[in-house]
C-alpha positions as CSV (number, residue, x, y, z in Angstrom):
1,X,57.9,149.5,78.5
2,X,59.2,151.5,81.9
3,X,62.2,153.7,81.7
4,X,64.4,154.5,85.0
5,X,66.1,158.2,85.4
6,X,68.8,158.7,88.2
7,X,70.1,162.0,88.9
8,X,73.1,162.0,91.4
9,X,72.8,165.4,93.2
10,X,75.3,166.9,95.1
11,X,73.2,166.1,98.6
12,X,71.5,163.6,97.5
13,X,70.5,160.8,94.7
14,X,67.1,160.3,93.0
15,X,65.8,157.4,91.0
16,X,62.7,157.9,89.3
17,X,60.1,155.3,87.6
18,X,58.5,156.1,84.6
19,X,56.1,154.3,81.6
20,X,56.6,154.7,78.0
21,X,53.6,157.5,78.2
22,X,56.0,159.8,80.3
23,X,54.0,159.5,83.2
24,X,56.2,158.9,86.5
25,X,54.8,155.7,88.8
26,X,57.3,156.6,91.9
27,X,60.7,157.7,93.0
28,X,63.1,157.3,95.6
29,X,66.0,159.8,97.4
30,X,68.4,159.2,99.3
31,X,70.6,161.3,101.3
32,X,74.6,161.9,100.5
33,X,77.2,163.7,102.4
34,X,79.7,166.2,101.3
35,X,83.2,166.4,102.6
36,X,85.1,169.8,103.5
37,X,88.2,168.6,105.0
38,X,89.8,171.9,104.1
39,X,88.2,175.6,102.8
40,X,87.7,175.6,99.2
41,X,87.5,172.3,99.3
42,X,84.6,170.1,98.3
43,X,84.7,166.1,98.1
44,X,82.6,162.6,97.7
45,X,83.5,158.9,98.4
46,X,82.5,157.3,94.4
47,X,81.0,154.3,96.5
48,X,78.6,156.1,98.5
49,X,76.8,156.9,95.2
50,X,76.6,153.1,94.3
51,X,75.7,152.0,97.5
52,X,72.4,155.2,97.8
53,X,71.6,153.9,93.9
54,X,71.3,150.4,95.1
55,X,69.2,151.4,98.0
56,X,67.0,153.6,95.7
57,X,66.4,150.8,92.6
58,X,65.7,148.3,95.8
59,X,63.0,150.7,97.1
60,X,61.7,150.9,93.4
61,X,61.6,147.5,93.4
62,X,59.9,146.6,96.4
63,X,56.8,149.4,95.7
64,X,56.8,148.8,92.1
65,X,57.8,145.0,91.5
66,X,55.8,144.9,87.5
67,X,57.0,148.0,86.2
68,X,60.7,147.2,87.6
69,X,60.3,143.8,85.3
70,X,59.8,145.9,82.3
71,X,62.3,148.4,82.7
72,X,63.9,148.8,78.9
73,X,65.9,152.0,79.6
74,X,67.8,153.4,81.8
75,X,69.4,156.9,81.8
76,X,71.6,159.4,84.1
77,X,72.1,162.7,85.2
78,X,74.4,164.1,87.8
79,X,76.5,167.1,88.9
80,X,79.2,168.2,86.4
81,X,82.8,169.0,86.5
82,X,84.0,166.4,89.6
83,X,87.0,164.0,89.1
84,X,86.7,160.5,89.0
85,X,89.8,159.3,89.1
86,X,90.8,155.4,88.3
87,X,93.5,153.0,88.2
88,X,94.0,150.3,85.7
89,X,92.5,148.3,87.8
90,X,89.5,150.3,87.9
91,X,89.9,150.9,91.4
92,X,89.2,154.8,92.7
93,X,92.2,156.8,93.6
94,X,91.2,159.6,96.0
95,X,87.9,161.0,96.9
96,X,85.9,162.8,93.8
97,X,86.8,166.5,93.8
98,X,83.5,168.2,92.9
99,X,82.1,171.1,90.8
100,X,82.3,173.5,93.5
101,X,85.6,172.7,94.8
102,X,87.8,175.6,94.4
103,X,91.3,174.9,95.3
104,X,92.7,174.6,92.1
105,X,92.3,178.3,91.6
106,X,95.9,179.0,90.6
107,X,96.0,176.1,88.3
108,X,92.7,177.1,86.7
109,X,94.1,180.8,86.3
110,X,97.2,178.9,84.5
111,X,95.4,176.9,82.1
112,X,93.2,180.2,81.1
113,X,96.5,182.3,80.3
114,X,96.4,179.9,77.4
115,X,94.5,181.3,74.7
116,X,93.8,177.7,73.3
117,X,91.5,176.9,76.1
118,X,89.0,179.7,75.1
119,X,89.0,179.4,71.7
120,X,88.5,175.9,71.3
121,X,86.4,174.9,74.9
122,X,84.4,178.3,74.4
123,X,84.7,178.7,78.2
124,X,86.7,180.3,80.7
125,X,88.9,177.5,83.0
126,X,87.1,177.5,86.3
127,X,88.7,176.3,89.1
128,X,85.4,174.2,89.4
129,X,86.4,172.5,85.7
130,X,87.6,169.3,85.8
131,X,91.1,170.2,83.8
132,X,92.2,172.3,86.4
133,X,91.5,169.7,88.9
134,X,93.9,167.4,87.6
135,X,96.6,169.8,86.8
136,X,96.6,170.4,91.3
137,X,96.5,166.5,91.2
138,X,99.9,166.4,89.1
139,X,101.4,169.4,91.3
140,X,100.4,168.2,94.8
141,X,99.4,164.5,94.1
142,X,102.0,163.7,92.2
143,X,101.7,159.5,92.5
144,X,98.3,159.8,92.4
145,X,98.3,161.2,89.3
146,X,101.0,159.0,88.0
147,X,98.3,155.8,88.5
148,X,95.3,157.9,86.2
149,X,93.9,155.5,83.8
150,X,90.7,157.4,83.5
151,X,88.9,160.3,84.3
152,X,85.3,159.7,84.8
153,X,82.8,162.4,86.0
154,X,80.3,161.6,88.6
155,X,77.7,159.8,86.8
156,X,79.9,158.0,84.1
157,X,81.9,156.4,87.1
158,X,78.1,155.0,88.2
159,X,77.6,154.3,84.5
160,X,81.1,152.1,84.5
161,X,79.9,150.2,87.6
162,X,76.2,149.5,85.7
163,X,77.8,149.0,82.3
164,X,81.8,147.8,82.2
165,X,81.7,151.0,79.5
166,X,84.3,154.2,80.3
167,X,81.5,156.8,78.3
168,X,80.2,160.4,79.1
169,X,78.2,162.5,77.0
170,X,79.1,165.8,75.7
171,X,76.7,168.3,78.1
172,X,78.7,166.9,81.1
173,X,82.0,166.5,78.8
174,X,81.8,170.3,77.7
175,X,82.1,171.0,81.2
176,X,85.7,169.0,81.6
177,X,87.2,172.1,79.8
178,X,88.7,169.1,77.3
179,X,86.1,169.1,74.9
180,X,85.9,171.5,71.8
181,X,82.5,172.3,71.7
182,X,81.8,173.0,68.3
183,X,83.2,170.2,67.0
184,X,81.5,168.3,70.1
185,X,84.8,166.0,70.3
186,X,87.7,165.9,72.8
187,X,90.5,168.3,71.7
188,X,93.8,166.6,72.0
189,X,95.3,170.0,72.0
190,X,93.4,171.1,75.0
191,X,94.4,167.8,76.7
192,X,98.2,167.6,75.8
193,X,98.1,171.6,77.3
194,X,97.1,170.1,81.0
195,X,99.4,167.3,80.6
196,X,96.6,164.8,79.9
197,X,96.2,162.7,76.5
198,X,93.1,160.7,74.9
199,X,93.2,157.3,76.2
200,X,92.2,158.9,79.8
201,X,89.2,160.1,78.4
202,X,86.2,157.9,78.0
203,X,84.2,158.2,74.4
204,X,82.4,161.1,73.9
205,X,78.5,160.3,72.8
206,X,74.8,162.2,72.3
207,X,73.0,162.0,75.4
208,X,70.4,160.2,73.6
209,X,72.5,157.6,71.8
210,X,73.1,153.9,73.7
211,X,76.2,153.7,75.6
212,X,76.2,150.6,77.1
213,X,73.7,147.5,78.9
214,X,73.2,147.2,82.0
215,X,74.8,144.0,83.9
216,X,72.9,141.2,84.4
217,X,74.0,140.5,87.7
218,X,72.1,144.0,88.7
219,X,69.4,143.8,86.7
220,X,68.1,140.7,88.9
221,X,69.3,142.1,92.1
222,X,67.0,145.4,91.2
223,X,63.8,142.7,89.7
224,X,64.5,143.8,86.0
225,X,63.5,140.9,83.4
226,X,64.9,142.8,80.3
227,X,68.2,143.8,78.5
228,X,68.1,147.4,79.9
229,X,70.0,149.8,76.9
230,X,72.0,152.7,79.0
231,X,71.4,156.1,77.6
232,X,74.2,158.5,76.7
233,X,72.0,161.1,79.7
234,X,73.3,164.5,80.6
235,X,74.8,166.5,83.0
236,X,72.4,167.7,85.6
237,X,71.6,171.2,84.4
238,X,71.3,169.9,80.6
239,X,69.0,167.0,81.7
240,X,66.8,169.4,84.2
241,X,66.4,171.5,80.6
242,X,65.6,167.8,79.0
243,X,63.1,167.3,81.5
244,X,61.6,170.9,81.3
245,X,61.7,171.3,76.9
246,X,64.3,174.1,77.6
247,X,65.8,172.4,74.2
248,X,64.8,174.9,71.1
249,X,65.8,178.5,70.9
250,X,64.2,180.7,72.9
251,X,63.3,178.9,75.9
252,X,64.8,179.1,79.2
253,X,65.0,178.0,82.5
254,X,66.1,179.5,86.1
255,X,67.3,176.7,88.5
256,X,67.1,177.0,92.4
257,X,68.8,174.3,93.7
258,X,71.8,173.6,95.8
259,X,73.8,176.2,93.0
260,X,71.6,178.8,91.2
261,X,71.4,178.8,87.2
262,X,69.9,180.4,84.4
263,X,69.6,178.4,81.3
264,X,68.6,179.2,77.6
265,X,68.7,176.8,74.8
266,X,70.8,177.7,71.8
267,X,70.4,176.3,68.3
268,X,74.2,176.8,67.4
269,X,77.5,177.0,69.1
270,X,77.8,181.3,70.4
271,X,80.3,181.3,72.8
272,X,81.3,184.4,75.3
273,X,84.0,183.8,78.0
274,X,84.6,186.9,78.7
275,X,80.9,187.3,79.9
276,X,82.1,184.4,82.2
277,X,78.5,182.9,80.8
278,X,79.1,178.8,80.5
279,X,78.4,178.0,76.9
280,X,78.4,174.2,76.6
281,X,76.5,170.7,74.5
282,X,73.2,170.1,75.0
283,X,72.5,166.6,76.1
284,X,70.6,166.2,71.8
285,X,72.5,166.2,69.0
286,X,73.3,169.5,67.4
287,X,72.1,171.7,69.8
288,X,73.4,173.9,72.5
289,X,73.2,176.1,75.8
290,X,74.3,179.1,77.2
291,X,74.2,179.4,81.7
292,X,75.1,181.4,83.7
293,X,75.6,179.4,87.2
294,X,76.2,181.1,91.2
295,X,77.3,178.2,93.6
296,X,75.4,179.0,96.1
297,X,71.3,179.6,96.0
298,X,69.7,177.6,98.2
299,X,73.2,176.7,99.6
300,X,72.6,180.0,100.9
301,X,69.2,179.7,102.8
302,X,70.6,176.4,104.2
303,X,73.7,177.8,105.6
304,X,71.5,180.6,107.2
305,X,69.1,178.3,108.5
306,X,71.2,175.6,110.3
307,X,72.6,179.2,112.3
308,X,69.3,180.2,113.0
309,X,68.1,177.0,114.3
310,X,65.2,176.6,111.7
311,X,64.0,174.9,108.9
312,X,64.2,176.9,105.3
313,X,60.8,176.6,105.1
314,X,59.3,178.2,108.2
315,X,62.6,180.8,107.5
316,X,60.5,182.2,104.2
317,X,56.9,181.1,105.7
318,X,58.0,184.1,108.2
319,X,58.0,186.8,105.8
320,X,54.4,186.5,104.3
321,X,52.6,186.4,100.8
322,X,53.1,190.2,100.1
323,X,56.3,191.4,98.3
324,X,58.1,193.8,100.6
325,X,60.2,196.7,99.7
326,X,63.8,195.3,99.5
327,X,66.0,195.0,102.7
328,X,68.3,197.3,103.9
329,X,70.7,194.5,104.6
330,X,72.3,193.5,101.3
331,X,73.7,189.4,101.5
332,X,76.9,188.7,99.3
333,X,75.8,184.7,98.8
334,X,80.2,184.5,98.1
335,X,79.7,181.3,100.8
336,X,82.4,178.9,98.2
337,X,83.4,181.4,95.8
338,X,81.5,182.7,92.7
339,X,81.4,181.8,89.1
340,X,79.3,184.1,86.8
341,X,80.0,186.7,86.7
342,X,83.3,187.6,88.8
343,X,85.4,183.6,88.4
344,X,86.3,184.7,92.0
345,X,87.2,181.6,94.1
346,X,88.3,183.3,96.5
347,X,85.6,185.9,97.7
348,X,83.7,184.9,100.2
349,X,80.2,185.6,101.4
350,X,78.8,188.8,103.5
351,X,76.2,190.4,105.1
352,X,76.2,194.0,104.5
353,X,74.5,196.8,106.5
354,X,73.5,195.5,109.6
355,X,72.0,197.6,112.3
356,X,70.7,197.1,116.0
357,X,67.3,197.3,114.5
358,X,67.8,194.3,112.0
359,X,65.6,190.4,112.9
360,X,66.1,187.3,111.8
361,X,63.2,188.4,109.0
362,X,65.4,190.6,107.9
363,X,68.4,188.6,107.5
364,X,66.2,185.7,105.8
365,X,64.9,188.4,103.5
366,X,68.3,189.7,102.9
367,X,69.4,186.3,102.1
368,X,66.8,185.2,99.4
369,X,67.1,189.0,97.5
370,X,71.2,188.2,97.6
371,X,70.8,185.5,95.8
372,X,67.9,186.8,93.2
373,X,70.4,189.8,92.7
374,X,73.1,187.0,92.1
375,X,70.8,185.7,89.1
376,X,70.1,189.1,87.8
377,X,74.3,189.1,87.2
378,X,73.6,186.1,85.3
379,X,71.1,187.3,83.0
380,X,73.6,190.3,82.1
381,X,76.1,188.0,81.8
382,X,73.5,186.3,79.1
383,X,72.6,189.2,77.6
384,X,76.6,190.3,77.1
385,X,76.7,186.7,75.3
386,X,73.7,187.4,73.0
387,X,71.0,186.0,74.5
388,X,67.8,188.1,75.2
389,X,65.0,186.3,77.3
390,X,61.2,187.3,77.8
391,X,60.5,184.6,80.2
392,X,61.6,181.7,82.1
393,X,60.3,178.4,83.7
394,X,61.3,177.7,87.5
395,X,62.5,174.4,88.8
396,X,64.1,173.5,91.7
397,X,63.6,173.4,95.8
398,X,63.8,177.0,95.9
399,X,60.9,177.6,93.3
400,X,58.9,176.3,96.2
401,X,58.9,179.6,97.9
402,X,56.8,181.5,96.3
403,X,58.4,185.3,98.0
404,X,61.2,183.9,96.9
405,X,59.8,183.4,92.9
406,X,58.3,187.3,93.7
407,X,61.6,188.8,94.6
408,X,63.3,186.7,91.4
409,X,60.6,187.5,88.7
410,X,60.7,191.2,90.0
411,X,64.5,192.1,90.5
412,X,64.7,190.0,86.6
413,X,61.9,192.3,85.5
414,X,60.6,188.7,83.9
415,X,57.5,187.0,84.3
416,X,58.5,183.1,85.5
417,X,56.5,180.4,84.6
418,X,55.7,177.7,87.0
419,X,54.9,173.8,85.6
420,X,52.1,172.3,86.5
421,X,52.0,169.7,89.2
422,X,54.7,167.0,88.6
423,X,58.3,166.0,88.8
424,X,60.1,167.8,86.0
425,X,64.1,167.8,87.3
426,X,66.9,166.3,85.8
427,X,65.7,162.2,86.8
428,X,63.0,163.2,85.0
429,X,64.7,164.6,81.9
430,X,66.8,161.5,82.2
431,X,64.2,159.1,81.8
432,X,63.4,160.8,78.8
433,X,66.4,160.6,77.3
434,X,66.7,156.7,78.2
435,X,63.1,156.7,76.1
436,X,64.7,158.1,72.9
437,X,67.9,155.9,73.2
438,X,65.7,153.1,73.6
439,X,62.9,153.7,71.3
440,X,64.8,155.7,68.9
441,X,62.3,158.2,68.5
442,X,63.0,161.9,67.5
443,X,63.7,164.0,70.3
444,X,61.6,166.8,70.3
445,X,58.9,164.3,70.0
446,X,59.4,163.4,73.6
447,X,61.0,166.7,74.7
448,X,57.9,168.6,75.1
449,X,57.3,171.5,77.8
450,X,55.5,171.0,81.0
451,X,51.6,173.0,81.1
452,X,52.2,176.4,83.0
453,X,50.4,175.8,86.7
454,X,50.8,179.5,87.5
455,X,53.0,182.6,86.4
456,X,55.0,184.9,88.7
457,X,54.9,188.5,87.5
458,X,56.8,191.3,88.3
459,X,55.5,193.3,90.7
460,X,55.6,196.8,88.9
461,X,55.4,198.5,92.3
462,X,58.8,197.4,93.3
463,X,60.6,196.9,89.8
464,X,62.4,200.2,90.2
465,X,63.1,200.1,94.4
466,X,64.8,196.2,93.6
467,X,66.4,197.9,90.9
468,X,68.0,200.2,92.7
469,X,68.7,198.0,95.6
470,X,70.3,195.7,92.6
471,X,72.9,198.3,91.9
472,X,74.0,199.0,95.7
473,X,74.5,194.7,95.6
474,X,76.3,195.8,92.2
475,X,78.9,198.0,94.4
476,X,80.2,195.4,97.0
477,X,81.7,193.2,95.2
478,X,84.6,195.4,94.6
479,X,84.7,196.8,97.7
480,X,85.4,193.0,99.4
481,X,87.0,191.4,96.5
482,X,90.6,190.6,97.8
483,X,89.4,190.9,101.4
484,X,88.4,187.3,102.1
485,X,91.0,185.0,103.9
């Protein structure tokens, strides 16, 4: 038996190949654009993901033809929050809106003055959150909104095109704000309050329960000989987590990717929205997550890099293998708003403290400690919420740097584990769950963590300098909040 995982990021998608014995045989990526026709504003075309899937099962195919045969299962991951939005004829209406799209500000702000929201999705209304999203559509897109059939997020519009079936599961459909976590169902009340009712939704399922077959007609386009079963999957920071064993108490994970996070497992429902920490479904039955997400991490070092005219990596290969005392240029990484802590979508980013003396090392620096004081907000934020962590595991294209990891394990006074050699990100975790839904074996059977290849400690000579330079960072946000055009 072989098992596919596809994770549609937000720059690019990934397909991965793996066998029964959760080894991975290959993957493919493929590159996909953002649009930013306006500030704030953040969009995809749907069909571009279809048509970089296709191209990525194809290249599967062609390097792998046996083990494509036997694919069995299939599962997916992909960015959260976005609005898919469909006619009756199942034809897209607009461009997807995407998590970190913040123009519906004001109507997230509204939808948050109702107390329902809180209590029943366990979550502040971000302006990110799909809800919000559609409650701009109805104000400024009026006929549009008038034609919704169904909303679909990101990866259960790709699962409609492989399936026929209108499904998400509840990681990815606790991020809608429509869902009432506890009870992991949709909450009519919560829906009826943005103007929305339950036939637009699609059904709500465990991430490792069957939610459809794949069609025929793609199966022998992509080489496969089987009836493939479709696995409920995850959002992307649930499935990275699936793909990692961040799924029992206790264990935790800190994500440097396009947006930053800090995860921890939860084995019952404890939400705190007034810590503005996300508290959400984990992609297995009866189990949850707290996280704590900034929108922009290595976002951050990309932006900075494109005006530097380098690459990322020869940006932090500049500054060494040594930890240095912290910068005296502070970065605000505010570059599309903020989340956890401040629900700011306003703010904007900054670079604070510059001097004659300062070099592009010094901004670079800056950059990578702004975002690693960024996280350190979020692991207040998760210890306001009740969750107290002694370590975590790093994933993500950030975790590559190891200064980086320094600066990160050091400013969160943690040590940070990193997996041994091997692809653990959320294809992976998807693949996984494709293998339970398919097999029907116990999840934490399958769900196992990754051998530690190294761990980053703190570097006790520095704890208290990046702590101090931590509570300098912890004094500009008021002083630019409101100042941002």
């Amino acid at each position: 038996m072989h098992l596919l995982g596809i994770d549609l990021g937000t720059s690019s998608i990934k397909a991965v190949l793996m066998n029964e014995q959760q080894q991975i045989l290959g993957s493919s990526s493929q590159a996909l654009e953002v649009f930013r026709p306006y500030s704030g504003w953040s969009e995809q075309d749907p069909a571009d993901w279809l048509g970089t899937i296709d191209q990525a099962l194809q290249a599967l195919q062609q390097a792998h033809p046996q083990a494509m045969a036997d694919v069995q299962g299939l599962a997916l991951s992909g960015h959260m929050h976005g609005a898919t939005l469909i006619n009756a004829q199942n034809q897209v209406l607009r461009p997807c809106i995407l998590w970190n799209d913040t123009r519906s500000y004001l109507e997230a702000a509204e939808l948050d003055a109702k107390p329902i929201f809180r209590d029943l999705s366990g979550n502040i209304v971000f302006p990110g959150f799909t809800a919000s999203k559609l409650v701009w559509v109805q104000k400024h897109e009026p006929a549009i909104f008038a034609q919704v059939h169904k909303v679909l997020l990101p990866k259960d519009y790709v699962r409609w095109w492989l399936t026929g079936e209108y499904v998400s599961d509840m990681s990815d459909a606790a991020g809608t704000a429509w869902l009432d976590v506890a009870k992991r169902a949709w909450s009519p009340e919560l829906l009826a309050a943005s103007s929305m009712h339950l036939e637009q939704m699609p059904q709500a399922i465990e991430g490792t329960e069957v939610s459809g077959y794949l069609h025929p007609h793609l199966a022998e386009r992509w080489g496969i000989k089987q009836r493939v079963v479709v696995a409920g999957g995850a959002g992307d920071n649930a499935a990275a987590a699936c793909g990692m064993g961040t799924v029992a108490a206790g264990r935790a994970f800190v994500s440097l990717g396009t947006s930053g996070v800090l995860f921890a497992a939860t084995a019952s429902y404890l939400p705190n929205p007034a810590s503005a920490v996300h508290t959400f479904c984990h992609a297995i039955p009866n189990t949850w997550h707290q996280m704590g997400v900034i929108l922009s991490a290595t976002d951050s070092l990309n932006w900075y890099a494109q005006i530097a005219n380098q690459t990322p990596a020869a940006l932090t290969q500049a500054l060494g293998e040594h930890l240095k005392a912290p910068s005296k240029v502070c970065f605000l990484p505010y570059l599309s708003g903020e989340r956890t802590p401040h629900n700011d979508a306003k703010v904007r980013g900054a670079f604070i403290g510059l001097s004659h003396a300062d070099q592009q090392q010094d901004l670079t620096q800056a950059v990578l400690e702004g975002v690693g004081f960024a996280i350190r907000d979020n692991l207040s934020a998760l210890k306001a919420a009740g969750t107290e962590l002694e370590r975590v595991t790093a994933v993500g294209g950030g975790s590559r740097s190891h200064y980086w990891l320094k600066i990160l394990a050091t400013t969160l006074n943690l040590p940070i584990d990193l997996p041994a050699e091997g692809d653990f990100g959320a294809a992976f975790g998807a693949a996984r769950l494709a293998l339970i839904a398919t097999t029907q074996v116990h999840p934490l059977e399958i769900l196992t963590m990754p051998k530690v290849a190294q761990t980053i400690e703190p570097e006790t000579d520095y704890i208290q300098a990046f702590s101090e330079a931590y509570q300098r960072y912890q004094q500009l946000y008021p002083a630019i909040k409101g100042a941002s055009l």
